[in-house]
Backbone as JSON Lines, residues from 0, in Angstrom:
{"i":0,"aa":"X","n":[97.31,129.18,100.05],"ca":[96.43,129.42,101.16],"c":[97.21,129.25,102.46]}
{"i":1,"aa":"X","n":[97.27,130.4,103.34],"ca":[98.19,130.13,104.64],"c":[96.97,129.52,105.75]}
{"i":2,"aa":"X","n":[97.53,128.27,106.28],"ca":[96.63,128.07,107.81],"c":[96.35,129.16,108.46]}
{"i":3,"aa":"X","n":[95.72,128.66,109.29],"ca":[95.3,129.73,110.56],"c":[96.09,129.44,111.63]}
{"i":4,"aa":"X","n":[96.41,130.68,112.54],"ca":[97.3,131.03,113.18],"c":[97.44,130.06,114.62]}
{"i":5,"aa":"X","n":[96.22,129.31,114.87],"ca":[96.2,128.56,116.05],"c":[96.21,127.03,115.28]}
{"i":6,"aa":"X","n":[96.1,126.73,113.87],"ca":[96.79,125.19,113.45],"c":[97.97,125.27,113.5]}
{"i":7,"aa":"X","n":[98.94,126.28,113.0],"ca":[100.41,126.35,112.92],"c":[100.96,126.44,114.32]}
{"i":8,"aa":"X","n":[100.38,126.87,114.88],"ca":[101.22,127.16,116.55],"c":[100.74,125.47,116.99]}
{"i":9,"aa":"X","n":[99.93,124.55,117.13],"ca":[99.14,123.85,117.24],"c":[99.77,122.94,116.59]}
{"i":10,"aa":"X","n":[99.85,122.76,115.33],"ca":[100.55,121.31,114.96],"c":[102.01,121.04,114.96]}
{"i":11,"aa":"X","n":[102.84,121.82,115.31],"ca":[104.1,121.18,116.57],"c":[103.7,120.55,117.61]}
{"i":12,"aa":"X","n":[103.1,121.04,117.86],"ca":[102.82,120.5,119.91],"c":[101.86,119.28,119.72]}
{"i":13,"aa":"X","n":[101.0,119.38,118.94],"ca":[100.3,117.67,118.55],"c":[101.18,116.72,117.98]}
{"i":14,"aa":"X","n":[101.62,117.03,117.34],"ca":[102.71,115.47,116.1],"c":[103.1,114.97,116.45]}
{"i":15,"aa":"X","n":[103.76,115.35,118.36],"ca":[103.81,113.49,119.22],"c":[103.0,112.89,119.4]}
{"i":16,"aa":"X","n":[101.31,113.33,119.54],"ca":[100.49,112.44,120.35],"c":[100.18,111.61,118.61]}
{"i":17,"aa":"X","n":[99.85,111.83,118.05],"ca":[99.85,110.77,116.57],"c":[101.24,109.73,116.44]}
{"i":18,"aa":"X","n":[102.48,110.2,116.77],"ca":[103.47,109.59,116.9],"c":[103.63,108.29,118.15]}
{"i":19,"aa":"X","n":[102.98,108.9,119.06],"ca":[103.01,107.78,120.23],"c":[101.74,106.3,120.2]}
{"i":20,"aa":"X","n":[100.62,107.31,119.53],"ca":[100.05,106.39,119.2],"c":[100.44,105.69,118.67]}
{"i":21,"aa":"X","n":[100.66,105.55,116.81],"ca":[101.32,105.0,116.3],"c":[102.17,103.78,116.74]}
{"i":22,"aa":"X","n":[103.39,104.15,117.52],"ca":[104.05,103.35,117.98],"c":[103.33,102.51,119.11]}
{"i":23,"aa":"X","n":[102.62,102.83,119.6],"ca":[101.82,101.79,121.06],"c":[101.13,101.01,119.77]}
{"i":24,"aa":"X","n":[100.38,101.21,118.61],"ca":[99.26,100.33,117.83],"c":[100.49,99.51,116.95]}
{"i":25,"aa":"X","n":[101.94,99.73,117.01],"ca":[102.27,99.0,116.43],"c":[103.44,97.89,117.32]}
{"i":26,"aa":"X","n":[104.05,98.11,118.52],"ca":[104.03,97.65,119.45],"c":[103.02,96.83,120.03]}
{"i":27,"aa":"X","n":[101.64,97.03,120.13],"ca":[100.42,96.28,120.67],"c":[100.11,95.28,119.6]}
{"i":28,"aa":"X","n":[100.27,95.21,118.28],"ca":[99.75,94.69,117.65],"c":[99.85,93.8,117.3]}
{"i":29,"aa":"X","n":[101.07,92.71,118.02],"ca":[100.76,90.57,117.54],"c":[99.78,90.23,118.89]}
{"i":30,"aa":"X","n":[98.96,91.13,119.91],"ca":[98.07,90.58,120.62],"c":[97.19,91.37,120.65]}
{"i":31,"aa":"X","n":[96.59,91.94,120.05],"ca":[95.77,92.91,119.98],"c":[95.44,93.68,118.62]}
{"i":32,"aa":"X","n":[94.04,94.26,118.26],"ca":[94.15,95.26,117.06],"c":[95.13,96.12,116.56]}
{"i":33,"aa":"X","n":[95.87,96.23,115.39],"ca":[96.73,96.83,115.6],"c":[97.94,96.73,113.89]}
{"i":34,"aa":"X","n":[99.46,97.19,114.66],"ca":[100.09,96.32,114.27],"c":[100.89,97.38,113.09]}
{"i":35,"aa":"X","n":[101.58,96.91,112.68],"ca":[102.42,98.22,111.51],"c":[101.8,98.61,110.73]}
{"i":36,"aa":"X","n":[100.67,98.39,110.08],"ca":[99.62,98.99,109.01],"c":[98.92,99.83,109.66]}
{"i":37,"aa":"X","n":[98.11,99.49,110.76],"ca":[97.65,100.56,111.36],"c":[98.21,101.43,112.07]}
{"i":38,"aa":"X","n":[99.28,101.62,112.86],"ca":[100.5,102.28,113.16],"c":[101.09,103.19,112.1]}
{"i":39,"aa":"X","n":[101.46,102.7,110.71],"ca":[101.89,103.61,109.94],"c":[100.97,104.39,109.05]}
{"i":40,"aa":"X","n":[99.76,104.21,109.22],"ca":[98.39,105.52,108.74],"c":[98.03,106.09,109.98]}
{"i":41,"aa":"X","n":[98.3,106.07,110.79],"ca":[98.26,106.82,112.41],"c":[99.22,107.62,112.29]}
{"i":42,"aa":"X","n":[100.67,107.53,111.83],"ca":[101.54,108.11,111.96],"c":[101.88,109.14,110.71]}
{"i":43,"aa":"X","n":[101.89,108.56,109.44],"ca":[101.24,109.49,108.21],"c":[100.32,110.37,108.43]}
{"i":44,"aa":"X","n":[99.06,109.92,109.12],"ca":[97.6,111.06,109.36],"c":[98.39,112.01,110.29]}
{"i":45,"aa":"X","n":[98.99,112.06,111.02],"ca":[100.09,113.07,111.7],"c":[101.18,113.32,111.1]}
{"i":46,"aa":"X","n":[101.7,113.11,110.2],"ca":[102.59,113.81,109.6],"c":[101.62,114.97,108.31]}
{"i":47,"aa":"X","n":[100.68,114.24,107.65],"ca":[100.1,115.02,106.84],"c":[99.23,116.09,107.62]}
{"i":48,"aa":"X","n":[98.85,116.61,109.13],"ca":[98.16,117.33,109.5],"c":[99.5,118.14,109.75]}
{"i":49,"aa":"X","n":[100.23,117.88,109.84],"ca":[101.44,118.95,110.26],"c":[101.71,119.58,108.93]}
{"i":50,"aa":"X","n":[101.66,118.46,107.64],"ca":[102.0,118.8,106.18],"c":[101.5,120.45,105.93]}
{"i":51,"aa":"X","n":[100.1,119.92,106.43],"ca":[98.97,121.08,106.23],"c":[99.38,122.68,107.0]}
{"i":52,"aa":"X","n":[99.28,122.15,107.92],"ca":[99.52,123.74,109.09],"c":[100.91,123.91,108.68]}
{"i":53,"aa":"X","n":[101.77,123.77,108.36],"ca":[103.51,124.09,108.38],"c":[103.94,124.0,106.73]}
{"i":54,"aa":"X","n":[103.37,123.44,105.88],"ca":[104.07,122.79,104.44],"c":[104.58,121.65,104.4]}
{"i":55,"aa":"X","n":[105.08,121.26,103.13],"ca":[105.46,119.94,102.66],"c":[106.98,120.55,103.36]}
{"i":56,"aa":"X","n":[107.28,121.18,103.0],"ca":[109.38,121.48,103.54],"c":[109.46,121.02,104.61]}
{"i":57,"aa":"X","n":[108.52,121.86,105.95],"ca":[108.32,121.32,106.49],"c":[108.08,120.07,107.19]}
{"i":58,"aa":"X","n":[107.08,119.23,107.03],"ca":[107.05,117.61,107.28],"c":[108.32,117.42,106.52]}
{"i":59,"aa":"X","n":[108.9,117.26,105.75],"ca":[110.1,116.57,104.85],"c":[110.92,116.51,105.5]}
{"i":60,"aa":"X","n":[111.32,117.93,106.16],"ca":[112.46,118.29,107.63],"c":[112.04,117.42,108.81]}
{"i":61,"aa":"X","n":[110.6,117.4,109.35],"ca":[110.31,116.18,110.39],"c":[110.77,115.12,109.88]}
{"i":62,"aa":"X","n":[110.48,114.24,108.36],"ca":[110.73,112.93,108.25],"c":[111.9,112.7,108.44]}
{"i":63,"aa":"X","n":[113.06,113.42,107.91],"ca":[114.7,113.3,107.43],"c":[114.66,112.8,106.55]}
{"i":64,"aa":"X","n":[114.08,112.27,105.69],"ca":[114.36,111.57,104.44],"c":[113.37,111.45,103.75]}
{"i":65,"aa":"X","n":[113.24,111.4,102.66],"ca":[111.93,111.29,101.74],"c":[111.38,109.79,101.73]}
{"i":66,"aa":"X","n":[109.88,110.22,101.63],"ca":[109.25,109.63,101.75],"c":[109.54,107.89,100.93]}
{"i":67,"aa":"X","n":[110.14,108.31,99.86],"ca":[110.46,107.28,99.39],"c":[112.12,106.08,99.71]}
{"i":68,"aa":"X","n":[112.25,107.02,100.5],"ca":[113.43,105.95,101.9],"c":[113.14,105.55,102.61]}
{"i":69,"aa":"X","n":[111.98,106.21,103.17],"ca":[111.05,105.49,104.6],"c":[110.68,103.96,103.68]}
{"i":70,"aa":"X","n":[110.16,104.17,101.99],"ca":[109.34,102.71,101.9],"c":[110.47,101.97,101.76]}
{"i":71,"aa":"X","n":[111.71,102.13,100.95],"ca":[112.96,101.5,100.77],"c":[113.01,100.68,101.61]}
{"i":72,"aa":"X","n":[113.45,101.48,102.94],"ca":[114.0,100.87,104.23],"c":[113.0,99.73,104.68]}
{"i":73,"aa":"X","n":[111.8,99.81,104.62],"ca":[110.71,99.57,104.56],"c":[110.56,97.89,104.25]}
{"i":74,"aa":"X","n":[110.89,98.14,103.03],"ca":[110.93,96.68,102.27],"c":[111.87,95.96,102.72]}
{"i":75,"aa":"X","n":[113.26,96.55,102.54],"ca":[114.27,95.74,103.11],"c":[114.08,95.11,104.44]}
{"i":76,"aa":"X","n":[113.38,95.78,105.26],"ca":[113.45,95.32,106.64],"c":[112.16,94.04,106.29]}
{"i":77,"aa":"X","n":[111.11,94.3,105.76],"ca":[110.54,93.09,105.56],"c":[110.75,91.74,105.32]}
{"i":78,"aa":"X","n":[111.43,92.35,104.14],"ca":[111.93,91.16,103.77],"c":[113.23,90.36,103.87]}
{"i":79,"aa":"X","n":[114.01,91.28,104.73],"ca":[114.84,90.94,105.67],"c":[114.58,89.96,106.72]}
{"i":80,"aa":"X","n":[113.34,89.99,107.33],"ca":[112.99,89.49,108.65],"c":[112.84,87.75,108.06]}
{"i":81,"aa":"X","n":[112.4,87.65,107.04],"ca":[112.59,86.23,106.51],"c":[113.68,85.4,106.36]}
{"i":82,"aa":"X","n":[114.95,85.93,105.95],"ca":[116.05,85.6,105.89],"c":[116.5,84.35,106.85]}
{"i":83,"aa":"X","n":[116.4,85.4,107.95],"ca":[116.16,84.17,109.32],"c":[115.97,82.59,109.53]}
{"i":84,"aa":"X","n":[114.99,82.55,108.51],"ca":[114.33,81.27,108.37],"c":[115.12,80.32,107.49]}
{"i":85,"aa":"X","n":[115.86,80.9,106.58],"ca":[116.52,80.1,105.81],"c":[117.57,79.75,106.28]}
{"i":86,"aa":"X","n":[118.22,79.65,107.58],"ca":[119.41,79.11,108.22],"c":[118.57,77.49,108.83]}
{"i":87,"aa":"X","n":[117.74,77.53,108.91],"ca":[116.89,76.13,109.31],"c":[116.59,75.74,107.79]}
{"i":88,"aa":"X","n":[116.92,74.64,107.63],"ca":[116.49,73.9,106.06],"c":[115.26,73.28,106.3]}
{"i":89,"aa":"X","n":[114.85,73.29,107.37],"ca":[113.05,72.8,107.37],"c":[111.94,73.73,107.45]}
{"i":90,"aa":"X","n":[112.55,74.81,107.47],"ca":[111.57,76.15,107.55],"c":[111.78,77.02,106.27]}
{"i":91,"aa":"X","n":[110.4,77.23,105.98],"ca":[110.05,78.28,104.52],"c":[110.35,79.38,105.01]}
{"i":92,"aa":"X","n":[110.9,80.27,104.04],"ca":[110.92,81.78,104.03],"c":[109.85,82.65,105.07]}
{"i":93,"aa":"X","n":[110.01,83.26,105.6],"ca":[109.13,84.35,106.77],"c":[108.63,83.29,107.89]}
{"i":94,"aa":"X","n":[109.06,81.83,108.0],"ca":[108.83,81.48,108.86],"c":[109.74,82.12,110.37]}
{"i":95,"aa":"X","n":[108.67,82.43,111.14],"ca":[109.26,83.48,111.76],"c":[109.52,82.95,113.08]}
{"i":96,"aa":"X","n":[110.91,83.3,114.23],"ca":[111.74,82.96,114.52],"c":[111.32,84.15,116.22]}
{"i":97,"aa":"X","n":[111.35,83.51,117.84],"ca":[111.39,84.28,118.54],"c":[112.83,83.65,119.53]}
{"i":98,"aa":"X","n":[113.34,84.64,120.24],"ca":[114.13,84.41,120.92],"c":[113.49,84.99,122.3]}
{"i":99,"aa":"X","n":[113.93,84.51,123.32],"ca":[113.52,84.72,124.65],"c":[115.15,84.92,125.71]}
{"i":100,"aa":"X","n":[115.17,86.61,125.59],"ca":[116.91,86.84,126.1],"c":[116.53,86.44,127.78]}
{"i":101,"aa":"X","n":[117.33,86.27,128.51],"ca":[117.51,85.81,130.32],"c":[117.78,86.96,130.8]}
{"i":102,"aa":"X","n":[117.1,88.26,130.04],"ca":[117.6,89.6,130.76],"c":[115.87,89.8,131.01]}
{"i":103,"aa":"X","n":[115.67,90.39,132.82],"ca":[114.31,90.33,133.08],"c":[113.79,91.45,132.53]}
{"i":104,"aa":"X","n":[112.54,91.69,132.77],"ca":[111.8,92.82,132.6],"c":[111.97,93.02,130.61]}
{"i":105,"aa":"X","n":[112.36,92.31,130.2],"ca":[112.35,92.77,128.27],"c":[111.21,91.45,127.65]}
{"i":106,"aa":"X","n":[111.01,91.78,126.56],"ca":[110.47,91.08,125.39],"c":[110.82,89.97,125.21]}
{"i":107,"aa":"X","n":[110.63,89.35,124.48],"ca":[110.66,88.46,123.81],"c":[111.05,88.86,122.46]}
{"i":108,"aa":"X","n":[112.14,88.7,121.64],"ca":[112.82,89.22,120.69],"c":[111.95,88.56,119.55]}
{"i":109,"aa":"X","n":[111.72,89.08,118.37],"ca":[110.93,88.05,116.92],"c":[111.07,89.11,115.75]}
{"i":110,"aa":"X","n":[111.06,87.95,114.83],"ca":[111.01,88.4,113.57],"c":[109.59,88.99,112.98]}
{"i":111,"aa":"X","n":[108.78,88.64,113.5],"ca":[107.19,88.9,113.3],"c":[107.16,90.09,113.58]}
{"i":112,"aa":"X","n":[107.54,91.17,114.89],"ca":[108.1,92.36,114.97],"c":[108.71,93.57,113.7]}
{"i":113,"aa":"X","n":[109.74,92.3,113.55],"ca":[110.52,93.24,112.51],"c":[110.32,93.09,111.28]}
{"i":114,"aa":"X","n":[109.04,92.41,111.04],"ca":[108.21,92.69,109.74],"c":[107.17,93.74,109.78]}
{"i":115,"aa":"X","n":[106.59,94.09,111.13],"ca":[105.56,94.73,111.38],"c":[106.29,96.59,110.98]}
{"i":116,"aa":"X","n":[107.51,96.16,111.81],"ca":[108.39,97.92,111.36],"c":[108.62,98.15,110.44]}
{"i":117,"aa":"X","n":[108.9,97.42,108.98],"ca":[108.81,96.88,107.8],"c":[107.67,97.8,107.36]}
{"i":118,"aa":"X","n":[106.39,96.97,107.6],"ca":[105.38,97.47,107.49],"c":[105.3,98.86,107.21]}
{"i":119,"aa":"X","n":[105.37,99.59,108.67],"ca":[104.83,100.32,109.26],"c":[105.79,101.43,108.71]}
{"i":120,"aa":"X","n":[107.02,101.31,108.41],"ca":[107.65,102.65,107.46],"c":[107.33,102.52,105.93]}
{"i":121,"aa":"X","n":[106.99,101.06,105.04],"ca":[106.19,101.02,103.75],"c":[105.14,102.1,104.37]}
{"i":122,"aa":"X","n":[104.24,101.85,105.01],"ca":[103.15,102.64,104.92],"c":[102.83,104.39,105.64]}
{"i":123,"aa":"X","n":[103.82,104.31,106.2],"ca":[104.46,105.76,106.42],"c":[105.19,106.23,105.01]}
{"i":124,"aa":"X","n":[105.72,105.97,104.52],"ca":[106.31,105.81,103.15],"c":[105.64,106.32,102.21]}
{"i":125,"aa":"X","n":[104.77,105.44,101.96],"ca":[103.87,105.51,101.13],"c":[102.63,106.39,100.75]}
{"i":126,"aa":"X","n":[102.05,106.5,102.1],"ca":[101.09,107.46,102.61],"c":[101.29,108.84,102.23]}
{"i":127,"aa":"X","n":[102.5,109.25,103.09],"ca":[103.29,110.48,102.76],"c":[103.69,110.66,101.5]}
{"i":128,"aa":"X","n":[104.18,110.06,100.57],"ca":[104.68,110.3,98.98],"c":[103.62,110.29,98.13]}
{"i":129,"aa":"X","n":[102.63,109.69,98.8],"ca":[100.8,110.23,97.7],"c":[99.94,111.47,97.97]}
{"i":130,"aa":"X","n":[100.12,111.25,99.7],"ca":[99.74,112.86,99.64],"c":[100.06,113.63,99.52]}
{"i":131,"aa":"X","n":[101.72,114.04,99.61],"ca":[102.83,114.87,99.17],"c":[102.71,115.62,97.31]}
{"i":132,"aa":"X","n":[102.4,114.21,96.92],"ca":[102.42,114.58,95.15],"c":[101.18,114.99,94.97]}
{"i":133,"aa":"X","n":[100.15,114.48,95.47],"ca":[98.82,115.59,95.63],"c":[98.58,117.12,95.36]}
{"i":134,"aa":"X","n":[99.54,117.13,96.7],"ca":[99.59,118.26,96.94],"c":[100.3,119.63,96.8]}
{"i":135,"aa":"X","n":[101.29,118.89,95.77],"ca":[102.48,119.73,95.53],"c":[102.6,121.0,95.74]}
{"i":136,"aa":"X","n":[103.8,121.3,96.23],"ca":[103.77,123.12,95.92],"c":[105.04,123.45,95.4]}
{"i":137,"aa":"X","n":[104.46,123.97,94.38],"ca":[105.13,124.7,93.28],"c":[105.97,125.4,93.64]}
């Protein structure tokens, strides 16, 4: 079944605004609703509307890598972010760790962060490699 001619012209020019979201709900999210879970089904629901209007080749060429590297990377970075904690012998695993750099105008650096990006490519990951096999095309 081919889309219609104004989804395909149409879902290039949308797949940033799902993308930006994404990143603001997962950026916003240790003070606010939010956070890499909801960020990475914001960002999947825009990759799979593009899936639709363009094909799976398509999105696959947006991701760069299959879906199942996004969760890889995914995990590692999760469970990476714990690591941290084990250089302190009084702190458990994912006890999580912020730094505060003396450069103005930035963040506050944390591991709580870089579990959330963790997150948020598992579930970009994931999302994408179920609806992908769904939907296969032959």
């Amino acid at each position: 079944m081919q889309a219609s001619l104004i989804l395909r012209v149409s879902a290039p020019l949308l797949l940033w605004v799902p993308m930006l979201v994404s990143l603001y709900l997962l950026v916003r999210g240790h003070n606010a609703p939010g956070g890499g879970f909801v960020g990475g089904l914001v960002a999947a629901a825009g990759l799979v509307f593009f899936a639709i209007s363009r094909g799976q080749a398509a999105a696959l060429a947006v991701m760069r890598a299959p879906p199942a590297a996004w969760c890889g990377a995914g995990l590692l970075l999760a469970a990476g972010s714990g690591l941290l904690a084990w250089l302190d012998p009084a702190a458990g695993y994912l006890t999580h760790r912020w730094w505060f750099p003396d450069i103005p105008l930035t963040l506050p650096l944390n591991t709580a962060f870089v579990f959330d990006v963790g997150v948020y490519l598992v579930v970009v990951g994931t999302v994408t490699a179920m609806v992908f096999a769904l939907v296969a095309e032959e």
